[in-house]
C-alpha positions in Angstrom: 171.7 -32.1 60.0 171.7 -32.8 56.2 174.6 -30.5 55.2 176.6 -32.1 58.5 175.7 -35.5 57.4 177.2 -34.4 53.8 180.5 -32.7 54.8 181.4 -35.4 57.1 181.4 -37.8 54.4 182.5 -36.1 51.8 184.3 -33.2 52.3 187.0 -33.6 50.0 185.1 -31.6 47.2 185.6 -28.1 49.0 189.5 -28.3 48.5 190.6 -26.3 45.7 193.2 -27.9 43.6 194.6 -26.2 40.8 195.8 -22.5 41.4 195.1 -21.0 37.9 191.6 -22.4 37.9 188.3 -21.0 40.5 187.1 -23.7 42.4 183.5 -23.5 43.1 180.8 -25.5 44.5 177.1 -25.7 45.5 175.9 -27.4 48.7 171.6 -28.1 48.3 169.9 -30.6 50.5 168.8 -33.5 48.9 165.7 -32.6 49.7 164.9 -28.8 48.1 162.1 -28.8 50.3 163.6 -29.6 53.4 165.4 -26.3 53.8 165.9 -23.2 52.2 169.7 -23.0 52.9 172.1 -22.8 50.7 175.7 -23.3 51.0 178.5 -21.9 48.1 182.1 -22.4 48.5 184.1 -20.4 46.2 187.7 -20.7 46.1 189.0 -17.4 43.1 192.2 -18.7 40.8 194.8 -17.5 42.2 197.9 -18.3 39.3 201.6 -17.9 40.2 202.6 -15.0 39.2 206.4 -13.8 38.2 207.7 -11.7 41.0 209.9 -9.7 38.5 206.6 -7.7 37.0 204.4 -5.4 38.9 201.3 -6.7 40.3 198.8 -4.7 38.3 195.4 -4.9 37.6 195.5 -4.6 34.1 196.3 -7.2 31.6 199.9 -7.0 31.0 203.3 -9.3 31.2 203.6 -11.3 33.2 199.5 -11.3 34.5 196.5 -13.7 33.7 194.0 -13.0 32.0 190.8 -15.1 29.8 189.4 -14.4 26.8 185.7 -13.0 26.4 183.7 -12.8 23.0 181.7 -9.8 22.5 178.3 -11.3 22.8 179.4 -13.0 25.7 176.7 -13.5 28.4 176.9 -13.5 31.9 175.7 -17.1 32.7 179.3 -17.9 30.2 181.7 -16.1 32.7 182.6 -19.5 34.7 183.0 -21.4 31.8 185.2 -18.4 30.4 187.5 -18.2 33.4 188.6 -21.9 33.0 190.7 -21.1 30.4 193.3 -18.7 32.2 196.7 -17.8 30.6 199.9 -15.8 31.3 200.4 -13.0 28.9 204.2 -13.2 27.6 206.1 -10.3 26.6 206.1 -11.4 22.5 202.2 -11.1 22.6 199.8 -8.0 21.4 198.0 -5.8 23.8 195.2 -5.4 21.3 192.3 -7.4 21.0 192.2 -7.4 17.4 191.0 -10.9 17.1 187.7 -10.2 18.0 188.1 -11.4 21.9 188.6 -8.8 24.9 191.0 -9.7 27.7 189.7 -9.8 31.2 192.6 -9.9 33.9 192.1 -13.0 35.8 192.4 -11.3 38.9 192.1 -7.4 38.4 192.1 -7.2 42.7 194.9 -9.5 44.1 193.1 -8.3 47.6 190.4 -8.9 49.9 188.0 -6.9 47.9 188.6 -9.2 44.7 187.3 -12.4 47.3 184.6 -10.0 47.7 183.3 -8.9 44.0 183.9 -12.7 43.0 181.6 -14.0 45.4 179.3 -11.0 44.4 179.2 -12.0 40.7 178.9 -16.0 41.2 176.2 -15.4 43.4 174.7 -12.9 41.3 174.8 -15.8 38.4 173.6 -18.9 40.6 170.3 -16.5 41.5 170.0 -14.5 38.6 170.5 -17.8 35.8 169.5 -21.0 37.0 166.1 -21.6 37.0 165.9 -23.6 39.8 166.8 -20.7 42.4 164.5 -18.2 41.2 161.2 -17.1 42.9 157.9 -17.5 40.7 156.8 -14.7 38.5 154.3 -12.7 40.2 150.6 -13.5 39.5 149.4 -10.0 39.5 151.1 -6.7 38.0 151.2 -4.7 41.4 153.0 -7.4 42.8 156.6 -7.2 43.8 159.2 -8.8 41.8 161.1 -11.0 44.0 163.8 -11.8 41.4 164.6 -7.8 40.9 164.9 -7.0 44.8 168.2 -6.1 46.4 169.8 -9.0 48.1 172.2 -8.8 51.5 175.6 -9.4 51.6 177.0 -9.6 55.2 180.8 -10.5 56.0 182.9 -12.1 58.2 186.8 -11.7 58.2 188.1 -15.3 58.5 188.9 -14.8 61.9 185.5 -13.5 63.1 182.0 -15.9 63.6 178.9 -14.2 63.8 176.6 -15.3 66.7 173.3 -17.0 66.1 171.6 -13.6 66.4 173.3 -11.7 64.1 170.8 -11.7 60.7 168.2 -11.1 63.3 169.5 -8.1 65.0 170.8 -6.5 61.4 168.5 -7.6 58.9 165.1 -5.4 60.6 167.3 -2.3 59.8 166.7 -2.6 56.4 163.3 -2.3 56.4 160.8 1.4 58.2 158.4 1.2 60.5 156.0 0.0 57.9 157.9 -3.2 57.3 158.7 -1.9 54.0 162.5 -2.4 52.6 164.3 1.1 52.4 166.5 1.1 50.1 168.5 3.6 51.3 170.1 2.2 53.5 173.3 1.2 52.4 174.5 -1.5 55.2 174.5 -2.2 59.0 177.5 -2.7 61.0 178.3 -4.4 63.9 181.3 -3.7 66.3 184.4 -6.1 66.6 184.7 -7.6 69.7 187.5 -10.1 71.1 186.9 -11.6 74.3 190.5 -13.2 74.8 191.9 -9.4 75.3 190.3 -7.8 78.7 190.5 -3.5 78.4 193.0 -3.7 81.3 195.4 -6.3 79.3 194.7 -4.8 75.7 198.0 -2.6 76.1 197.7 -1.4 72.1 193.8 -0.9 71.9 193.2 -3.9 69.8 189.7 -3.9 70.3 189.5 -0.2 69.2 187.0 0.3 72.2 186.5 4.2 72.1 186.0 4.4 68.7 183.0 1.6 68.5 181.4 2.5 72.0 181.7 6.3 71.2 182.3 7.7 68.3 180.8 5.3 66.5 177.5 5.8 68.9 177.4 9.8 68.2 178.1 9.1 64.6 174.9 6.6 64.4 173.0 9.4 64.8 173.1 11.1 61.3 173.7 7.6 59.6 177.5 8.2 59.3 179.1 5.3 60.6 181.8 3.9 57.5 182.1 0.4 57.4 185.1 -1.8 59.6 184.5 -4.5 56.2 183.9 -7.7 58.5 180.8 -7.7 60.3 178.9 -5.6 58.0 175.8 -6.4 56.1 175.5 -4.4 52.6 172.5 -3.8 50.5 173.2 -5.0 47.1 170.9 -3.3 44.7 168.8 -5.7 42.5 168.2 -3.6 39.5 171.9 -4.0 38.4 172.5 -5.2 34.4 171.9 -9.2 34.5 172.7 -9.8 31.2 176.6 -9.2 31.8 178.9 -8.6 34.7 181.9 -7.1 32.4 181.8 -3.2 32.5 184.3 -1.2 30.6 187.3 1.4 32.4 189.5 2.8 31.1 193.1 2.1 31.6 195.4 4.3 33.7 198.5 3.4 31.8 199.4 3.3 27.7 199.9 0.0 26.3 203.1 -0.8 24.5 202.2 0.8 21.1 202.0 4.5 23.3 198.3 4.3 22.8 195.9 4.6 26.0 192.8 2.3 25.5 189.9 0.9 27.6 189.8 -1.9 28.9 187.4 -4.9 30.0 186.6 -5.7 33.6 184.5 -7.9 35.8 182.3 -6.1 38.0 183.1 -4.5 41.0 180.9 -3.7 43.9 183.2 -2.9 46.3 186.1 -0.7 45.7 189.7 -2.4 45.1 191.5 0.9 44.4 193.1 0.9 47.8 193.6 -0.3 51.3 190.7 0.6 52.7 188.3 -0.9 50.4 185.2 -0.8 53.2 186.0 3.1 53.6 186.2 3.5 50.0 182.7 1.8 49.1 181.0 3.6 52.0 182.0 6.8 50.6 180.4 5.8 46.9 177.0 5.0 49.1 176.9 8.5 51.4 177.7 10.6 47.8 174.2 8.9 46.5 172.3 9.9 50.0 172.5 6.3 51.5 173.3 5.9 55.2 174.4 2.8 57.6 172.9 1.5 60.8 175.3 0.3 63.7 174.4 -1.8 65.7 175.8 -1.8 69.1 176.5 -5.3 70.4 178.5 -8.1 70.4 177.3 -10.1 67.7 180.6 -11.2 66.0 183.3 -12.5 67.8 186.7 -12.3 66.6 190.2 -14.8 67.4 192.5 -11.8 67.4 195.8 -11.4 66.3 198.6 -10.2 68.7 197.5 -6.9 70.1 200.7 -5.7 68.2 199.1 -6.4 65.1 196.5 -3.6 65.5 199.3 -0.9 65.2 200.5 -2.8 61.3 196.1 -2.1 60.9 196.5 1.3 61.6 199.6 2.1 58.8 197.3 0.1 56.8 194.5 2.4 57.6 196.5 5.8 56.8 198.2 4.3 53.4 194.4 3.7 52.7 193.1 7.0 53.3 195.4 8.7 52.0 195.9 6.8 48.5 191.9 7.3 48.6 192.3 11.2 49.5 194.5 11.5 46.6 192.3 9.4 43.9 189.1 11.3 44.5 190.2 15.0 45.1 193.0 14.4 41.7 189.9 12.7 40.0 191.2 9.0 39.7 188.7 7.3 42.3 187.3 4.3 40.9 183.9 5.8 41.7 180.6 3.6 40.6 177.3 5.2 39.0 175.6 8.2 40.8 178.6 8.5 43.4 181.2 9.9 40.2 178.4 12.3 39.5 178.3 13.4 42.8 182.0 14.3 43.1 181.2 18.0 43.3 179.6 17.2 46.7 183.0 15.7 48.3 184.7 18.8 46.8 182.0 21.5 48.3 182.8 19.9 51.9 186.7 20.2 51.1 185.8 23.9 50.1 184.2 24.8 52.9 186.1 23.3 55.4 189.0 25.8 53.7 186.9 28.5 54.0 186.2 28.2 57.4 189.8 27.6 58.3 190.2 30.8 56.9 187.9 32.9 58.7 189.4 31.5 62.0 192.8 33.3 60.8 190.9 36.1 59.5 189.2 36.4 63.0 192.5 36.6 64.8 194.6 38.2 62.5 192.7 41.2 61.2 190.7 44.1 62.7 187.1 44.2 61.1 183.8 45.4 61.6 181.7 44.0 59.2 181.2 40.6 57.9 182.9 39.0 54.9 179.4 38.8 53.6 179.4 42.9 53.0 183.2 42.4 51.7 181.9 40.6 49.1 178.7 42.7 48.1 176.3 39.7 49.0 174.8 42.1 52.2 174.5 45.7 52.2 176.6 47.5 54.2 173.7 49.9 55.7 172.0 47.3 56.7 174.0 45.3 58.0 174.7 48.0 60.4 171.4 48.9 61.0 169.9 45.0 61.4 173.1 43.9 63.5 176.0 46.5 64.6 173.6 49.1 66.1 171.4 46.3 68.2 174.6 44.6 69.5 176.7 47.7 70.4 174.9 49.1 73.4 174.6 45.2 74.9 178.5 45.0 75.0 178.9 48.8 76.5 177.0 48.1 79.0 178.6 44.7 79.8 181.9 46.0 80.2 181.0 49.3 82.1 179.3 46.6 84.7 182.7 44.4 84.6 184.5 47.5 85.4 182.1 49.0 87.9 183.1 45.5 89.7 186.9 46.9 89.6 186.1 49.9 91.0 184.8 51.9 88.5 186.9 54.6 86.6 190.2 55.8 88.0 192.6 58.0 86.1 194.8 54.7 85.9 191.6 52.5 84.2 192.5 50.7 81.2 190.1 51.7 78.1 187.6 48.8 77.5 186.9 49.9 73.7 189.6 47.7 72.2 187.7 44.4 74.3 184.3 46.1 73.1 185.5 45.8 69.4 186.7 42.2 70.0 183.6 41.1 70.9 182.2 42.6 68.3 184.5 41.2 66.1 183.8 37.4 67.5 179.5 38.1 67.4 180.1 39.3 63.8 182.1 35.7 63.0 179.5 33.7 64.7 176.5 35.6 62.7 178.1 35.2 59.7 178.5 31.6 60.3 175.2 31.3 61.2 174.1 33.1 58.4 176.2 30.5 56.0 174.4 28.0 58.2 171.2 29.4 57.6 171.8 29.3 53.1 173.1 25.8 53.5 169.6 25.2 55.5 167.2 26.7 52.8 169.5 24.9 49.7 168.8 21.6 51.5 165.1 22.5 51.9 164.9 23.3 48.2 166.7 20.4 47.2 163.9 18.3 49.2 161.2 19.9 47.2 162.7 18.8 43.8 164.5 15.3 45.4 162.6 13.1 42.7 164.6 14.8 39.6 167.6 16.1 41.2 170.5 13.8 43.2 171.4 16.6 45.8 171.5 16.8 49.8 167.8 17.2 50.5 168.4 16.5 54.4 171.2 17.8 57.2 171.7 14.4 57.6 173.3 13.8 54.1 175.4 16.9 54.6 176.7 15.5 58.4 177.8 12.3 56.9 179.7 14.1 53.7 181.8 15.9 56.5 182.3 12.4 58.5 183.2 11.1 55.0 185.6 13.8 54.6 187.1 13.4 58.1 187.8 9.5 57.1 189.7 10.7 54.1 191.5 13.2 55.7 192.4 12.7 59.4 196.1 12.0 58.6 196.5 15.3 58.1 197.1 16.1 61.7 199.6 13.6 62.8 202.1 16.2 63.2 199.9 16.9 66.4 201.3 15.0 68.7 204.9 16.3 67.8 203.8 19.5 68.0 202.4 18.8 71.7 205.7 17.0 72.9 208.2 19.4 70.9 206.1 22.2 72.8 206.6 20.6 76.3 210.2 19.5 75.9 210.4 23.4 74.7 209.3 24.5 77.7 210.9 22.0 80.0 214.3 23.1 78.6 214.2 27.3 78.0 212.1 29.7 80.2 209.4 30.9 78.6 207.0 34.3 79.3 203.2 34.3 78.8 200.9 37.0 80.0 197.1 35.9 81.0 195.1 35.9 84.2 195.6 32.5 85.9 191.9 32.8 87.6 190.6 33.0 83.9 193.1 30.1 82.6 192.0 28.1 85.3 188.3 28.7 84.8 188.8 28.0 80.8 190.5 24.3 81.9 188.1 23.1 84.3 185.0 24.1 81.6 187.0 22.4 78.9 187.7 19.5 81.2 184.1 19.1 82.1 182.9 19.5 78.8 185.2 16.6 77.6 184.2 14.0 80.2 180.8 15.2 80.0 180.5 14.4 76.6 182.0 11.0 76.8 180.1 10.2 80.4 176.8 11.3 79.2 176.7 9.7 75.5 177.9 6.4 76.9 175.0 6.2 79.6 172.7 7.5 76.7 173.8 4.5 74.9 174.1 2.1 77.4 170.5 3.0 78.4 169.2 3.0 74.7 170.7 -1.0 74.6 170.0 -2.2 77.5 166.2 -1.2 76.8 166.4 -3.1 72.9 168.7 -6.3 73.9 169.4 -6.3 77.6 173.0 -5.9 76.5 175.2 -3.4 77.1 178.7 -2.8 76.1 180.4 -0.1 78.1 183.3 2.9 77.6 185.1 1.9 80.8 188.2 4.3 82.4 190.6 1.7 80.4 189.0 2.7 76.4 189.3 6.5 77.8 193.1 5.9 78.7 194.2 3.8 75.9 193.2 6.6 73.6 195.0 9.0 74.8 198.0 6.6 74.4 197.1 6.1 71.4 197.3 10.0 70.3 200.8 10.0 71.4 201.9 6.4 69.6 200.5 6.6 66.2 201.7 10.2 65.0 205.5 8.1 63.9 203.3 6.0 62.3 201.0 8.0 60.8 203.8 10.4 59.1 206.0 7.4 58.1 202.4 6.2 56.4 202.1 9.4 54.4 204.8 8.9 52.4 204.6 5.2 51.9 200.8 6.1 51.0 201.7 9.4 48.6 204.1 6.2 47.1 201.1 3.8 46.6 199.5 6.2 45.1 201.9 7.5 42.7 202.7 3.3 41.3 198.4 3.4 41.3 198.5 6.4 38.9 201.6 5.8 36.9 201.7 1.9 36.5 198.3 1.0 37.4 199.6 -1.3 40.2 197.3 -3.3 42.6 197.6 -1.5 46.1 194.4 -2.7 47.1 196.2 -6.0 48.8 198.8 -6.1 51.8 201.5 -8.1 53.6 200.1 -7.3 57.2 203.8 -9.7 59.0 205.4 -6.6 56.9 203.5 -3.9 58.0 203.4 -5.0 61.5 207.4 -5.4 62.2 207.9 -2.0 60.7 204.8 -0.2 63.1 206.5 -2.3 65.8 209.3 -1.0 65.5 208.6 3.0 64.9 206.3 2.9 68.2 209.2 1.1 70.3 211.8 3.6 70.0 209.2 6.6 69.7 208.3 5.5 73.2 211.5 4.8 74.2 212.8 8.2 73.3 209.5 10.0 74.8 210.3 8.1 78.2 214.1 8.8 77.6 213.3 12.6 77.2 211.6 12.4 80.2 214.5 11.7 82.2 216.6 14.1 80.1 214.1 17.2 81.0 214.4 16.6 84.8 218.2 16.3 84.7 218.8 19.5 82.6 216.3 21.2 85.1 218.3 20.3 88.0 221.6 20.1 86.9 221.5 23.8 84.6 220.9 25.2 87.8 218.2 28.0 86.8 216.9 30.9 89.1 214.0 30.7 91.2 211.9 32.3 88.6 213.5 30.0 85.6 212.6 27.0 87.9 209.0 28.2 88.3 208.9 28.6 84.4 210.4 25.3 83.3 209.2 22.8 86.0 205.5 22.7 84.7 207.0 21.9 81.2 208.6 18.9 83.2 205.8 17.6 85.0 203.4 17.6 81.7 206.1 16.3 80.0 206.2 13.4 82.6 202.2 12.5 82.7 203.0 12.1 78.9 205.5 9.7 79.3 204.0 7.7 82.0 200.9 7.3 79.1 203.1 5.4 76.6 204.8 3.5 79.5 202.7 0.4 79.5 202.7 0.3 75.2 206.8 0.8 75.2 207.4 -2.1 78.3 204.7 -4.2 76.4 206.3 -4.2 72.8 209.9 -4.3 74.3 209.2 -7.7 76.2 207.2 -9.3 73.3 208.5 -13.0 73.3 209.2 -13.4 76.6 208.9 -17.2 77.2 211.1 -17.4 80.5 208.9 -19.5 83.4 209.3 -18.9 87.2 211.0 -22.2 87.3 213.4 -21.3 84.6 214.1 -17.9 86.4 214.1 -19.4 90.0 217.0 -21.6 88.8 219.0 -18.9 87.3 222.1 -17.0 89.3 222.2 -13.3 89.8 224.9 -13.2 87.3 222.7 -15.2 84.6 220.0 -13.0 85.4 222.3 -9.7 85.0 223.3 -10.9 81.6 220.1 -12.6 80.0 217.9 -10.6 78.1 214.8 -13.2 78.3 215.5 -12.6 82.5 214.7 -8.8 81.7 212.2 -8.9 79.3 210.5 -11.0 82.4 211.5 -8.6 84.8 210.0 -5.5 83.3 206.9 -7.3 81.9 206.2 -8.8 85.4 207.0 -5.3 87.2 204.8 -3.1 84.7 202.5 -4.9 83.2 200.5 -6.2 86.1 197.1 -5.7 87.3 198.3 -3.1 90.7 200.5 -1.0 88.4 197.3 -0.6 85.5 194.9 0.0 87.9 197.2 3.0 89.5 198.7 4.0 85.8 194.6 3.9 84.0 193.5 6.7 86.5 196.5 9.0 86.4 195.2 10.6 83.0 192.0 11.8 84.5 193.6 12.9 87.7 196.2 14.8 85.9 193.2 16.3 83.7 191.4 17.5 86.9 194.2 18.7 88.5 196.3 20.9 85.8 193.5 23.6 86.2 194.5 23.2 90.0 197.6 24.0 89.4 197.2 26.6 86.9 195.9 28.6 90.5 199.1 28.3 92.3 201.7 28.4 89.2 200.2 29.9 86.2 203.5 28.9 84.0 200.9 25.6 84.2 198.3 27.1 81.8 199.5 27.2 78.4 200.6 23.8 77.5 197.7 22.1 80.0 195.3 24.4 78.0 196.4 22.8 75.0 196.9 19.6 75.8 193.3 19.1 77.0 192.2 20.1 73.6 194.4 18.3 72.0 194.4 15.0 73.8 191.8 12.5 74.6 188.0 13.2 74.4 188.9 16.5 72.9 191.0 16.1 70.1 
């Protein structure tokens, strides 16, 4: 009631003014006692800047900057700041007068906001008397003044709900009530209620990802942070008496020489994009891990649903400017997480290495593990402890399948060369085990020495390095989905031969098929279960979240590959000229993903139509027909995926009423395009045609192995499209 009482009469003094200059003030009641709340508004100086020079984050023409003495202290950096200035091109880079120069704003993006709010509140509770606890009477008592403090965010167009510090804040602390500190932040999904899953055409609400994956990922602690609605740790035994740190610069000064330079402190990363990503990797390298918490305790006023395809170019520039700074050894890592660099590289290595032995496995006849390649097992024994106990087993397996087929006839085909396969596969899978098995006993090690070393001393650590490594490196395979389409279209257009058992090809789809939507079925009840139980609340992957990612698969790989050159670009102005690419114009971003995914879809639907035509009118043989219609009908299913997305973005702006079109003639109508954008939109895009269009992917799924029975031309590209698409890829 006080603070509404105070705004409404004077709210004036929360309206920034000048631009060069912060603008900062304190709300506390008039009586202390009253309340313990607490309001800050903090406006950061944002100066015009000349559009002719880069936007770096250095000090250099054309940027801000304030002057700093070298016994500056911390509770001095406000006062410091109000005396901002452009540096002009006559003036020295050094700081040979005996001052350092602090770029005014070395983060022109949302993670500057974010370290500027850190540092003022960092000086309001750290330096003023009046905010800080009492000293503790006795020595075994906690220091309340040198605890971590929470830091929870909301994007300016999300509001938390009453219940939100009550539902996050309890997952900072064990079972004890004691505060763990390593746990590094919680974080809630976004929700927006204005966009239904049967009307969120581009997956705005990113449903799959925060009822699923996000769910599964929870269990090892690996779930990176979305930025708004999260809730970070801040550590409290950080340096008080300063919040300048020293880096050094990525680019020479005029006189060729390369110096450091001065900074305010950052707590969250403003190298890239991404900065959430990028400061959740820094906590799992130091053995920290996040809590989410499934519910709807922020709700967000969305932007068009279009908007969520500029967020996801966004998201690829991000990771892979972020992929490039840490494995070329430019991340802006802080403290214990650039130590820990090694760790990040040991997953990357790894992850080669087993790549590897998959091609090894398929493309080379061997009988013994790479382990006794390499001298770390002894041949002998390896034959003795594995070869010689396996070998009989897989005789006698195969001389039962064959006693099935009859038995031996002159015309038998030799089983020996299937015995050695198997072999070949069991030897793979022990060795991988066996790799397994090291990792397990270095982890156990590490736990027995976890007080003087900073290594992996649980599974855990080492599951969220690889989900770390997955967010870095997931662009990677965008050329996926061409690959699946280029493969269809290839067989829709030439005959093609393959030679495998259909009965086995069908068995092999309807596992894989089952696995997939037993996986998704059985972790979402799991879930749903686990919050109904802890907030009577439960929020759902419905048949809409499973189809809109698989639309998803086929409309972002454009996007995604246009990204990784803009991205490699980012990077490359990050490295050379030490420019800001931690801020974005998301109107820009959005009208070029717009426009990628419209004729993407377009030409998928297109091709479509195309395939069908050149099947009919090529006039193949029977046995071509058989070979090439599957190819077709795959192709097809596809296309009928990105429908809805392609209609949607095509008949954005459509403002034409029913009165408006009523009134029109059939000639008007022929020849206005607001007439057709209605007339699409209102065909399409309505609740019959979803309902029939959201189920067509799981049929389709169900019934390819079907088909693979009667026509077994079916098998390869269904086979691979379930792995590829959906709940398996």
């Amino acid at each position: 009631d006080a603070l509404h009482e105070d705004l409404s009469t004077n709210y004036n003094k929360f309206t920034p003014m000048t631009p060069q200059l912060d603008f900062v003030r304190d709300w506390i009641p008039p009586d202390r006692k009253m309340t313990s709340l607490r309001m800050h508004f903090t406006s950061r100086a944002k100066p015009m800047e000349d559009e002719r020079n880069i936007m770096v984050q250095h000090v250099a023409v054309g940027t801000w900057y304030y002057k700093v003495p070298e016994d500056a202290h911390a509770s001095q950096w406000l006062e410091l700041r109000q005396d901002p200035r452009e540096m002009i091109y006559s003036q020295a880079d050094d700081d040979s007068d005996g001052f350092r120069k602090v770029p005014l704003r070395s983060s022109h993006g949302k993670a500057g906001g974010l370290n500027f709010v850190d540092n003022y509140i960092s000086i309001c509770y750290d330096h003023r008397t009046e905010n800080l606890y009492p000293n503790p009477l006795d020595e075994d008592e906690v220091n309340q003044n040198e605890q971590p403090s929470l830091y929870a965010i909301a994007d300016a167009r999300h509001q938390f709900q009453p219940d939100f510090m009550i539902s996050c804040i309890p997952c900072f602390f064990d079972v004890d009530g004691l505060l763990n500190k390593r746990v590094a932040f919680t974080q809630a999904p976004q929700h927006y209620p204005e966009y239904s899953d049967k009307a969120d055409y581009l997956d705005n609400n990113n449903a799959q990802f925060f009822r699923l994956n996000a769910m599964i990922r929870n269990c090892c602690g690996g779930v990176s942070s979305c930025g708004t609605n999260g809730m970070w740790q801040i550590p409290g035994d950080r340096e008080k008496e300063t919040i300048w740190q020293e880096r050094k610069k990525r680019v020479r000064d005029r006189d060729a020489v390369l110096r450091t330079e001065k900074i305010e402190r950052e707590q969250f990363h403003t190298s890239c994009k991404i900065e959430d990503t990028a400061s959740s990797l820094d906590r799992v390298l130091v053995g920290e891990y996040s809590h989410f918490v499934n519910r709807k305790l922020s709700y967000g006023m969305s932007k068009d649903p279009e908007g969520f395809l500029g967020a996801q170019q966004r998201w690829v520039e991000g990771a892979i400017t972020l992929c490039m700074q840490w494995t070329s050894n430019n991340a802006d890592a802080h403290g214990k997480a650039a130590r820990n660099q090694p760790l990040l590289w040991c997953v990357i290595i790894a992850f080669i290495l087993y790549v590897w032995s998959l091609c090894r496995l398929v493309t080379k006849e061997y009988t013994s593990s790479v382990f006794v390649e390499v001298g770390l097992v002894n041949a002998s024994d390896f034959h003795e402890y594995i070869r010689e106990p396996l070998a009989p087993g897989i005789h006698f397996m195969y001389e039962r399948l064959l006693e099935m087929r009859g038995g031996h006839t002159p015309n038998s085909y030799s089983y020996e060369v299937y015995e050695d396969m198997t072999m070949q596969f069991i030897v793979f899978l022990v060795s991988c085990l066996f790799m397994f098995f090291l990792l397990w006993l270095f982890t156990n090690f590490c736990r027995c020495f976890k007080t003087c070393i900073n290594l992996p001393y649980e599974m855990k650590w080492w599951a969220r390095l690889l989900i770390s490594f997955d967010n870095l490196t997931y662009w990677v395979w965008f050329w996926t989905s061409f690959f699946w389409l280029g493969f269809n279209v290839y067989l829709a257009v030439l005959p093609a031969q393959f030679h495998f058992h259909n009965v086995g090809m069908m068995s092999f789809m309807l596992v894989a098929t089952l696995l997939n939507y037993a996986l998704i079925i059985s972790n979402s009840l799991r879930f749903q279960v686990m919050e109904s139980i802890d907030a009577n609340e439960i929020a759902f992957l419905s048949m809409d979240n499973i189809w809109r990612a698989n639309q998803l698969f086929f409309m972002v790989g454009p996007i995604q590959g246009f990204s990784v050159f803009t991205g490699t670009r980012n990077f490359l102005y990050y490295l050379m000229y030490g420019q800001d690419i931690g801020g974005w114009a998301g109107g820009d971003l959005t009208q070029v993903s717009i426009m990628i995914v419209k004729y993407w879809t377009s030409m998928i639907i297109v091709a479509s139509c195309v395939c069908w035509i050149y099947l009919f009118a090529s006039h193949p043989t029977a046995d071509e027909y058989q070979s090439r219609r599957p190819g077709c009908i795959i192709f097809s299913f596809i296309a009928m995926d990105v429908l809805h997305p392609c209609v949607y973005l095509w008949t954005l702006g459509n403002n034409l009423s029913n009165e408006e079109a009523a009134k029109m003639h059939f000639s008007a109508k022929i020849c206005s395009t607001r007439w057709w954008k209605k007339f699409w939109s209102d065909t399409l895009l309505n609740e019959c045609i979803t309902n029939i269009f959201r189920y067509v992917a799981p049929v389709y799924n169900f019934m390819l192995p079907i088909l693979v029975f009667y026509n077994s031309y079916f098998g390869v590209s269904a086979g691979f499209t379930l792995v590829a698409v959906g709940a398996g890829h």
